[in-house]
N, C-alpha and C positions, 0 to 999 in steps of 0.2 A: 440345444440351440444350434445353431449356424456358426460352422469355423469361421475365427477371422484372425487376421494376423498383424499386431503391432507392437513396432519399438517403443521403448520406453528408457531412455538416457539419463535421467535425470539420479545423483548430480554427479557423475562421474564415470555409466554403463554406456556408454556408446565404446569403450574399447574391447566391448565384449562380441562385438558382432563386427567393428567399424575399422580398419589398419589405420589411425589417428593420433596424431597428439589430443589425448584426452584432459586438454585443459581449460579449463571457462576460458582465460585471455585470448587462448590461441582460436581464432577464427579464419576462415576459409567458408570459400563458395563450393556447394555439393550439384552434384546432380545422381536421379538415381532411376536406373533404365531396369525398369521388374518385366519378367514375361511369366505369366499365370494362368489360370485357366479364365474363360470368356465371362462365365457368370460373375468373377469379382471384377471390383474398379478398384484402382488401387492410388492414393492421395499422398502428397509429400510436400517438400517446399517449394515455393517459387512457381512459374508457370508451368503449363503442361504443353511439351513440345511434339510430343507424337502419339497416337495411338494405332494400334497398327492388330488386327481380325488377321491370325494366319489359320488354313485348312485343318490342322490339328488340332483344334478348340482350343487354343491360349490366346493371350491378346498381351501386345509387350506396349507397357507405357514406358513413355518417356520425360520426366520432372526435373526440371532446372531449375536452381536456386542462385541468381547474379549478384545475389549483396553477400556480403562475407559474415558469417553468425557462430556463435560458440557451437562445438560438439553436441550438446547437450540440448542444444536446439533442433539438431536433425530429427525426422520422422519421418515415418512411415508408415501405412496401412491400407492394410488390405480386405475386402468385407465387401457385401453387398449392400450395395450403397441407394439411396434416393440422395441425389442430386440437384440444388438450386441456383440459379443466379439473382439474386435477392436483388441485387442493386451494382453500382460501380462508385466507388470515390474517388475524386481526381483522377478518373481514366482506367480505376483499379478496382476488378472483381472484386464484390465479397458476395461469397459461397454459403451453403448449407450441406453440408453432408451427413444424414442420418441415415442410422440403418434402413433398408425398407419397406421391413414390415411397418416403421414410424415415420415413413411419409408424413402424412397429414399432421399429427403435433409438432414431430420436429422442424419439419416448415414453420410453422407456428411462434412456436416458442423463440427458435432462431433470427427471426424476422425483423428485433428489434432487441434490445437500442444500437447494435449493433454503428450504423452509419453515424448516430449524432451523438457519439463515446468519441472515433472519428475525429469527426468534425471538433470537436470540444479537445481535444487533447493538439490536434493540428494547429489550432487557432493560438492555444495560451502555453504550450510548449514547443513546437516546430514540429517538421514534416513528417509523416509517414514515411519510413524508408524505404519498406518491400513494395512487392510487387501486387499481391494480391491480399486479400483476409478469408479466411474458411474458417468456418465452426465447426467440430468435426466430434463426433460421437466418436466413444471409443473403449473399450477395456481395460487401459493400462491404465487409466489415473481412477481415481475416486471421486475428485474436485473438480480442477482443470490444471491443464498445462500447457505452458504460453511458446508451446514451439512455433518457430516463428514462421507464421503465412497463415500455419495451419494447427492452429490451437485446438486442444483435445480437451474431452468432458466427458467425464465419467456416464456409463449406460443410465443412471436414473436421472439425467438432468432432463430428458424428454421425457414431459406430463402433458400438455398440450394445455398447461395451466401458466406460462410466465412468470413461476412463482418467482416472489421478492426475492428468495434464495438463490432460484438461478441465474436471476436478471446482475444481479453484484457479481456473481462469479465472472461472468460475461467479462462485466464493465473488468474488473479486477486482472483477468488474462490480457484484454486487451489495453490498456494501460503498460501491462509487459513488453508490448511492441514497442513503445516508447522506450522504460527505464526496464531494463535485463536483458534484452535484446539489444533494441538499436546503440544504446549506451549499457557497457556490460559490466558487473563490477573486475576488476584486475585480478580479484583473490579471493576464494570460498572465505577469508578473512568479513570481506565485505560484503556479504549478501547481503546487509540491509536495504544498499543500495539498488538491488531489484526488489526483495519483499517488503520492505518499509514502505518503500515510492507507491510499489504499485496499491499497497491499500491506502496509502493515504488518499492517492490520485484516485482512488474508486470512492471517497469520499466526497471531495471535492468535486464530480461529476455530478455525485448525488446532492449538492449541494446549488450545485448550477441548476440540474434539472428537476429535481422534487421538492427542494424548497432547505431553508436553514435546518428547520426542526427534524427532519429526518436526516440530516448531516451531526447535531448534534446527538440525535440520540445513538449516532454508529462509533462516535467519539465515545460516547459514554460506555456504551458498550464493550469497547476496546480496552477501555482501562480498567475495567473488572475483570477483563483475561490476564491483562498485565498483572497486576496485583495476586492475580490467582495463581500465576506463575511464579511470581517471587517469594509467594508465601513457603514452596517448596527449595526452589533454589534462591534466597536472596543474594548472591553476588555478583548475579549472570548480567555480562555485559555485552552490548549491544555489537559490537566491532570487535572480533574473536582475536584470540592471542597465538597465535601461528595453530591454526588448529588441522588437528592429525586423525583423525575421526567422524568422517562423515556419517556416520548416524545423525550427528548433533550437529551437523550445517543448517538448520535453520531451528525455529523452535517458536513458539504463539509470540515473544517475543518479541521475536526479529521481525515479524508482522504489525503485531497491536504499538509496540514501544516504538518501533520505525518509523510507522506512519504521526504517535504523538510528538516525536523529537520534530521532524518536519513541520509539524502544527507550531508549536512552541515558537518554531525558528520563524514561521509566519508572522507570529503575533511581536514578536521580536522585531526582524524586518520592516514591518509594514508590507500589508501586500504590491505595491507597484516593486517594491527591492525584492521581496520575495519572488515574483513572477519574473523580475529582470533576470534575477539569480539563475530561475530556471533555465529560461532560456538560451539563458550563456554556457553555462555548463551543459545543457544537450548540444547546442551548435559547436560547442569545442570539442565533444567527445563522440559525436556521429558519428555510429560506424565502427565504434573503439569501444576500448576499455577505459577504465577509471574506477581512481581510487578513495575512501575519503577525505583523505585529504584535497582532491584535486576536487571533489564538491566544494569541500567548507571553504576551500580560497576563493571560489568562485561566487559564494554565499557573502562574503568578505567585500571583494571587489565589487557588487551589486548594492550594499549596505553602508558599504566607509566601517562598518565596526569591527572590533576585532572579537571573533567568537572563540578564542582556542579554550578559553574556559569552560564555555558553554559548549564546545564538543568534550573537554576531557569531562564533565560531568557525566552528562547527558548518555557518549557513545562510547568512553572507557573505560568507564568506571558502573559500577555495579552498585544498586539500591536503586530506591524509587526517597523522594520528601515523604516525611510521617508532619504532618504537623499538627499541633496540640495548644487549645488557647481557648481564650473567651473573648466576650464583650462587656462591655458594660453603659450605662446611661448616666451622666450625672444632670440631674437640670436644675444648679446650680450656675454651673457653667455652661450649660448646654452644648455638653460634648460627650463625644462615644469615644471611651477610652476602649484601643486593642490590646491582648498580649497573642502573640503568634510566635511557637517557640519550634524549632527542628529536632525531634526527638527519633528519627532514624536509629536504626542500631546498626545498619551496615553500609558503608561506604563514607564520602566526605560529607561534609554540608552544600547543601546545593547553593545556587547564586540565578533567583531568577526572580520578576517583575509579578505579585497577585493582584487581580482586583479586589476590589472588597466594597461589595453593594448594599446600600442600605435603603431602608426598607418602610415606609410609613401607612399608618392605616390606609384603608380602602384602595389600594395602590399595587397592584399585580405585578408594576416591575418598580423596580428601584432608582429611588429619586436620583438619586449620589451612586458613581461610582468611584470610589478614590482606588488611585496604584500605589504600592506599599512596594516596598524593595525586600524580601526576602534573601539575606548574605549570609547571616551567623547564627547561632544558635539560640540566642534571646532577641527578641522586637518589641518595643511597646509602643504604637501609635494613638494618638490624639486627632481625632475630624471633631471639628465644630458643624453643628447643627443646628436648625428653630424648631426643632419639637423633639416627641421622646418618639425614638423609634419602632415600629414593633416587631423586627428580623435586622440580622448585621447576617449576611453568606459571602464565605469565599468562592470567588470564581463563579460569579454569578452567569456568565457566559462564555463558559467552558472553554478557557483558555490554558490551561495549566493541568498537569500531572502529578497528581499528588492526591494521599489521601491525612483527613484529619478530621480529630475531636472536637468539636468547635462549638460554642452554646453561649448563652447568655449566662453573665452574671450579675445578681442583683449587688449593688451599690452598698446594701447594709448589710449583706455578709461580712463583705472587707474591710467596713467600719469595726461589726461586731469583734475581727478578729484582729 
């Protein structure tokens, strides 16, 4: 195939080629002047300030980057490129850059959603900070990577098909521009706060734009990585303990559990405190760092409540809720007695809000929804009702992380025993 040539920093190699404080906090503005031969273009941060055809057959760019962005953010590459200007958003290119033998799909596939990810992130979290957006084919990643202007994606994301796979990637990098970038976390401690954010916020796009039921099914989905995760490590917590090892700076995790803590803290919130939250702590930390604690007070101040429980659960501490219980029908009294018990083996007892739906013939969603306070380790609720029900489900819409044993029990077993 065709040489091409790109950096790849992530999370701590830019001081393998770069003379830098190689630190996430520490940011600086780069510029970076390449002279190469004429058949490559060569792409990086920020705008493109010169190009310049000398007699020798090289051609020297010139790429400046005027917002200040972690190390880890810088890029580069070089390759023979087909070139687009898709569109502008508020005044600012977004680009296509594929190789050119894949002109025509990578156009394609590139095309979209690109502006109204944009547009959707600008409106219910605040501004764009850079200067431009480019999608940019490339060799170093596999996935993508959210350096910042000019986001990277692995050679097989061009199919000239939009697949659902690639289109999240997309939204997912770009969401980064937002939370990892323009707010950055303080400390490989804190990644959540870019990988958590940015897949929840690739939810939540999906949610705005495809419709509920494809937002809940990437929830759902998320929490069967989580669980798949813990099954192996159960103590692994979300907000690292001064960690020395970057192998293990991020892990399915700090993604799938990132994005449900955030969910949680939604349903918790209320979305107008939720969304206020947000946008307080991006407007406070434009352009910076932050830590999490300087999220959760900001979560805080948006809400009136006090969450410190619900982070030491949730982002300190290690385990997922195991919970274990029945139902039952008495029509007698006509009431659904619960029992919902916390049988976790690793970490504390959680302290968090279920729903609990119930369920009556010919009826596809649930009549009742009653909130149950999940604190200790034993629950038994009583809901009164006018008929017998034919389902009692927790978390009837997927509000909550956890997994449990949960079924019906008939009335005259319990008598029986």
């Amino acid at each position: 195939g065709d040489r091409t040539f790109f950096s790849d920093n992530w999370p701590n190699r830019a001081r393998s080629w770069l003379p830098t404080i190689d630190h996430v906090y520490e940011k600086a503005t780069c510029e970076f002047v390449v002279r190469a031969p004429d058949h490559y273009q060569v792409v990086s941060n920020g705008l493109l300030r010169e190009e310049t055809d000398y007699d020798d057959g090289t051609r020297l760019t010139h790429w400046k980057q005027s917002v200040p962005i972690s190390p880890w953010l810088y890029v580069l590459g070089v390759a023979r490129f087909a070139v687009q200007q898709v569109d502008d958003f508020d005044g600012k290119p977004i680009q296509t850059w594929v190789y050119a033998q894949d002109r025509s799909a990578g156009f394609y596939d590139f095309a979209v959603p690109t502006k109204q990810v944009m547009e959707f992130y600008s409106e219910y979290v605040g501004p764009f900070s850079y200067e431009k957006l480019a999608n940019v084919t490339s060799p170093a990643t596999g996935g993508g990577m959210e350096a910042a202007t000019a986001i990277m994606y692995g050679e097989d994301s061009v199919t000239g098909e939009r697949s659902v796979r690639w289109r999240n990637v997309i939204i997912h990098e770009i969401a980064h521009q937002w939370f990892g970038n323009a707010v950055t976390e303080a400390d490989w401690d804190d990644v959540w706060l870019s990988e958590g954010f940015a897949t929840y916020f690739t939810q939540l796009f999906i949610e705005h734009a495809y419709g509920r039921d494809e937002f809940v099914d990437g929830m759902k989905s998320a929490a069967d990585r989580v669980f798949s995760q813990y099954e192996d490590d159960p103590a692994y917590r979300i907000v690292h303990d001064n960690l020395d090892d970057m192998r293990r700076v991020t892990s399915g995790a700090t993604y799938q559990k990132g994005a449900w803590i955030l969910h949680m803290l939604r349903k918790r919130m209320g979305d107008e405190a939720f969304w206020g939250g947000i946008r307080g702590y991006y407007a406070t930390h434009f352009n910076q760092s932050a830590t999490t604690d300087d999220f959760m007070k900001a979560m805080e101040l948006a809400s009136g409540l006090d969450l410190e429980m619900f982070a030491e659960h949730w982002l300190y501490d290690g385990g997922n809720p195991y919970l274990s219980g029945w139902w039952e029908y008495d029509p007698t009294s006509r009431t659904v007695s619960l029992e919902i018990n916390q049988v976790q083996q690793v970490g504390g007892l959680f302290d968090f809000p279920l729903e609990v739906g119930i369920y009556f013939e010919g009826e596809r969603l649930p009549r009742f929804i009653e909130t149950v306070s999940v604190t200790n380790r034993f629950h038994r609720f009583v809901v009164p009702v006018n008929e017998e029900p034919v389902d009692v489900r927790l978390d009837p819409d997927t509000w909550a992380l956890f997994q449990a044993d949960f079924g019906r029990r008939e009335l005259g077993r319990q008598l029986r025993n």
